[in-house]
N, C-alpha and C positions, 0 to 999 in steps of 0.2 A: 102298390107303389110305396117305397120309401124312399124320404127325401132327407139331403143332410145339405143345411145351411153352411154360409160360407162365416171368415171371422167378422167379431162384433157384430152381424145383425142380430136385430132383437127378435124376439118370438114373434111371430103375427099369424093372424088367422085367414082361412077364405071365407070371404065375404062377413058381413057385420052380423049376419042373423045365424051364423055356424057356429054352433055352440062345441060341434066333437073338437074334443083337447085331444085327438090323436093326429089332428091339420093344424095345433101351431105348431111352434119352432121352426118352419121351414124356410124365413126368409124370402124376400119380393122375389130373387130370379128361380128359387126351384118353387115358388109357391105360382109364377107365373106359368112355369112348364107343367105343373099338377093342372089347373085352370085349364090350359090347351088341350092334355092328354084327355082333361073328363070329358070338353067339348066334345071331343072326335070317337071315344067309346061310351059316351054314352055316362052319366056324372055318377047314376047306380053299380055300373060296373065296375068300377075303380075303388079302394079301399086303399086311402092311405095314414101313412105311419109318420112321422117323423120324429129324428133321433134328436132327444133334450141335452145335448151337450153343452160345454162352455161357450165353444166357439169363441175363443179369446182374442181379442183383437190383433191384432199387426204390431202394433205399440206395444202390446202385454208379450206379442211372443216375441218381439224383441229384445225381452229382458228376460225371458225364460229360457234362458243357454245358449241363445242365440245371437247375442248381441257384435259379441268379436265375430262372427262367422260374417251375419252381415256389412258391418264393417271392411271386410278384409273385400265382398266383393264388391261394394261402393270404389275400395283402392285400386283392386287387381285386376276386375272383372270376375265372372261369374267362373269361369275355367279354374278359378282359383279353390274352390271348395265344392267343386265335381263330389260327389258322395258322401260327403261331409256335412252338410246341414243335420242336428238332431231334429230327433221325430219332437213337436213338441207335447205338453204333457196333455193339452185341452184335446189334442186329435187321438192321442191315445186312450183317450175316455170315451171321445165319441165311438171310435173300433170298437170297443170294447160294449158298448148299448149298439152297437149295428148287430153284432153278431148274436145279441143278446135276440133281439128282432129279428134277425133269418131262421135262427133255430128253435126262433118260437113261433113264426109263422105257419098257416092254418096248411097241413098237408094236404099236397096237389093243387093248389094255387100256383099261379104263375107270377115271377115277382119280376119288377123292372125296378131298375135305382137310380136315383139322380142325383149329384151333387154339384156345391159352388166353391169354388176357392178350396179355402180347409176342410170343406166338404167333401171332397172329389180325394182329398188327400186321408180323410177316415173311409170311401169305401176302399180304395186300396187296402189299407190297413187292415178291414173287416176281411177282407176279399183274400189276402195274403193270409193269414192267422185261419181261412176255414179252406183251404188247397187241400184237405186231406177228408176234406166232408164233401163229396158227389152227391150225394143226397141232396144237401143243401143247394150247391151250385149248379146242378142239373135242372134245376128250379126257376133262376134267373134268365129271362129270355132279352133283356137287355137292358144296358148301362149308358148313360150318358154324363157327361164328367165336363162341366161347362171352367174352364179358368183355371182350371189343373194344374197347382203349382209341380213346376218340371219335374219330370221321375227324375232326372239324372241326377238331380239336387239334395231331392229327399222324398225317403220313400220307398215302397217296393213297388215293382211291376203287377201289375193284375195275371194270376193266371194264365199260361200258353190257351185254355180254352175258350178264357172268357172274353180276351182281346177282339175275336173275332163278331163277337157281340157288343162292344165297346163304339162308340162315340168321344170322341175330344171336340169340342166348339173351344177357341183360343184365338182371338186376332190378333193380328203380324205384328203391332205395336203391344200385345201384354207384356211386362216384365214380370209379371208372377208364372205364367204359363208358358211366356217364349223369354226367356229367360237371355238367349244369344242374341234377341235383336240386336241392328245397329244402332239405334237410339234407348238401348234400356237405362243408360244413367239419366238421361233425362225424365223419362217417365217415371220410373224407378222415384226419383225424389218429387214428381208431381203425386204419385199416388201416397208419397207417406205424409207429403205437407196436406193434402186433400183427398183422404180418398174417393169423396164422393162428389169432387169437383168433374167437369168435363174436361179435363186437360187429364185427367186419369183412365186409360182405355180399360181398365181391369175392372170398372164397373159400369162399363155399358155395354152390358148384355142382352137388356131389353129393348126392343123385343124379338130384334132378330136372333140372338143366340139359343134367346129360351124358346123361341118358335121353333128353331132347328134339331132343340132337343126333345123337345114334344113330337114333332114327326117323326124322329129317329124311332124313340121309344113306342108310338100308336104305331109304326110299319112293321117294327118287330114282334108286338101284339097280335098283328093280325095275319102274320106267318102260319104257316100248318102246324098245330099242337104235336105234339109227339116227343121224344126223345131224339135229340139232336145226334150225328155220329162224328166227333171230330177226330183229327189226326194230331197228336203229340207236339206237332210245331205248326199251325195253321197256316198254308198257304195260300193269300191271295188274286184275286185276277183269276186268268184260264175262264173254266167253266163254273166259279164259284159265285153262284149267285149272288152271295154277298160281298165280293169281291169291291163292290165298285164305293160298298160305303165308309172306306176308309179314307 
């Protein structure tokens, strides 16, 4: 498993007597979802990675080319800068060590990925930059992407293949991941005066979101190994088993 923290957490480790430096950086919600997955296969089974990026705060990306964008949808709303958000520079570094870590990962392993916030927003990024390596991606049996700042916003889509292996956890009131609610200006200025206040829904994901992500990722684990056969535009529902976990 590899985990990408969301912005400004700090590094942290599992548990106090875990010395591998290959479980920090991952931040309380994907370090809580790693914790769940090991429970359920087993803590030997599991090998995870996480990617040492900046993870720059909310505040910092703020000011890193983003400042008037935000701005403008504080004034306009969010409709206002529809595809328009830059990628900023900390998640482009992350991509850039995710990828570094899919194509250095141990062949014929199976890899599952999780990410928070700016997290979810570097495996896109990883995800998008390796579309032309099946190799790689034929490898990934599934994603969970908990607070997903909105595609529409910024960002690329995840591969037509890998959607169908995808996960979004996002409540109705996030304004980082539901971006159209009808109360996002309100939350929206609760999360930046506190992010870690409870008047902030974009950080309470514990622990039902990261429970949710942990199940996702141990159900898709314990699918039939093989090579998956997908179709060009994945459609759900009908007779598609996996249909129902979107």
């Amino acid at each position: 498993m590899i985990g990408v923290r969301g912005s400004g957490e700090n590094p942290t480790q599992i548990g106090a007597a875990n010395k591998n430096t290959l479980e920090q950086n991952l931040g309380p919600e994907v370090t809580d979802v790693v914790a769940r997955l090991k429970d359920a296969q087993g803590s030997n089974n599991v090998q995870v990675e996480a990617v040492p990026y900046p993870a720059s705060t909310v505040q910092d990306l703020a000011w890193d080319g983003t400042k008037k964008e935000l701005a403008r949808i504080a004034l306009k709303g969010p409709k206002a800068v529809v595809g328009k958000l830059p990628i900023p520079e900390s998640a482009r570094n992350g991509a850039e060590l995710l990828k570094a870590s899919l194509e250095s990962a141990c062949a014929g392993q199976p890899i599952v990925l999780s990410g928070y916030s700016q997290g979810a927003l570097v495996i896109r990024l990883a995800l998008d930059g390796l579309k032309d390596r099946p190799d790689i991606l034929n490898r990934i049996k599934g994603i969970a992407l908990v607070a997903d700042p909105t595609n529409a916003l910024i960002g690329p889509s995840l591969p037509d293949d890998l959607e169908i292996l995808t996960k979004r956890i996002c409540t109705a009131t996030d304004p980082v991941c539901n971006t159209f609610n009808v109360g996002f200006a309100q939350t929206a200025l609760a999360c930046w005066k506190d992010p870690n206040g409870a008047a902030c829904p974009h950080t309470q994901y514990k622990p039902n979101g990261t429970k949710e992500a942990a199940d996702f990722l141990n159900f898709m684990l314990e699918l039939p190994s093989g090579p998956l056969q997908f179709p060009s535009s994945p459609q759900l529902g009908g007779n598609n088993p996996l249909g129902s976990l979107q």
